[in-house]
C-alpha positions as CSV (number, residue, x, y, z in Angstrom):
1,X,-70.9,36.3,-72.6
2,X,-71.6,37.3,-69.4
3,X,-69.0,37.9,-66.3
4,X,-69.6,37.9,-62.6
5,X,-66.7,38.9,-59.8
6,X,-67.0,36.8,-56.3
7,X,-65.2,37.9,-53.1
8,X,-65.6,35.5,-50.9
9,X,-64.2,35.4,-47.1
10,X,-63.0,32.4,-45.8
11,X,-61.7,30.2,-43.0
12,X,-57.9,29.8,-43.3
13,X,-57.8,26.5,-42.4
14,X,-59.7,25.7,-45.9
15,X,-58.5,28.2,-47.8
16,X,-56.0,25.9,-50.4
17,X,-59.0,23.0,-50.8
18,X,-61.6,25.8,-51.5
19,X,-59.3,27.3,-54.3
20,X,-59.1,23.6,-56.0
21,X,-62.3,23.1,-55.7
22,X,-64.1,26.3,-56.8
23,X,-61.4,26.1,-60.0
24,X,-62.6,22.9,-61.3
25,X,-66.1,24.7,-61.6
26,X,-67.5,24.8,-64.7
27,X,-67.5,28.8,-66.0
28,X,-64.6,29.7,-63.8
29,X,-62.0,31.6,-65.4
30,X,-59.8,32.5,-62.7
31,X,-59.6,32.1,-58.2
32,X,-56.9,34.0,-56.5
33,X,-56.0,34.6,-53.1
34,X,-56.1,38.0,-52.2
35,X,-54.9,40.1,-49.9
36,X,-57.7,43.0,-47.8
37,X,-60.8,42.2,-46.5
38,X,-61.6,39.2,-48.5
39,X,-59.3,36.0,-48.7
40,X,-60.6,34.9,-52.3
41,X,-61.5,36.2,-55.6
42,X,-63.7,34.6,-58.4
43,X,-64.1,35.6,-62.2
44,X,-67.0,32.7,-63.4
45,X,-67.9,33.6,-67.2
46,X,-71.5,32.2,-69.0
47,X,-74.4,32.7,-71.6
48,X,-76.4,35.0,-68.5
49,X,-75.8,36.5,-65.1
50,X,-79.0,33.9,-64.0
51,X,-77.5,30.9,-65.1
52,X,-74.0,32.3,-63.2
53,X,-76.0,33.4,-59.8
54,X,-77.5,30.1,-59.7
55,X,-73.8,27.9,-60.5
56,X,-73.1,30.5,-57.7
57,X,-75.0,29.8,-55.3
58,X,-75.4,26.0,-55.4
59,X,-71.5,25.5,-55.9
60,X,-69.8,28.0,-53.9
61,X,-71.5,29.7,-51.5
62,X,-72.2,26.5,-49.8
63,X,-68.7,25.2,-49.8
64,X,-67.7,24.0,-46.4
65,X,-65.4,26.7,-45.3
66,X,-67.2,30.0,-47.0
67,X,-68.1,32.3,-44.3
68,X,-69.9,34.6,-46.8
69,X,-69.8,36.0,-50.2
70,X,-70.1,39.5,-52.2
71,X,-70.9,39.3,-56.2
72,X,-70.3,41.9,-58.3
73,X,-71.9,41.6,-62.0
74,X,-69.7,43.4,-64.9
75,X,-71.8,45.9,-66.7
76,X,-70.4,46.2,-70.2
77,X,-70.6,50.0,-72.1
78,X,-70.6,49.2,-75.6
């Protein structure tokens, strides 16, 4: 299983709806308001980092309200 981090920044006004929303995506395991210089964090989890990019991509980043987007891919040490 694979695990991606997304801060996103976004406009206040939508902040509530786009927590909802990007919640009810499949692969996400947890969005959180946070405090700093992004307004939301993402944990999505899935079979590969591609397949989580692209679910990414096409149902976040594109979400009315996201003024941009970081994503940070977990690197496990066994």
């Amino acid at each position: 299983m694979e695990t991606i981090y997304i801060l996103a920044k976004v406009d206040a006004s939508h902040a509530e709806s786009i927590i909802v929303t990007i919640g009810k995506i499949e692969g996400v395991k947890f969005v959180h308001a946070v405090t700093g210089p992004y307004d939301v964090l993402i944990c999505m989890e899935g079979p590969s980092v591609a397949k989580l990019l692209s679910r990414s991509i096409k149902e976040i980043s594109g979400l009315d309200g996201i003024r941009s987007t970081e994503t940070l891919v977990a690197i496990k040490f066994d």
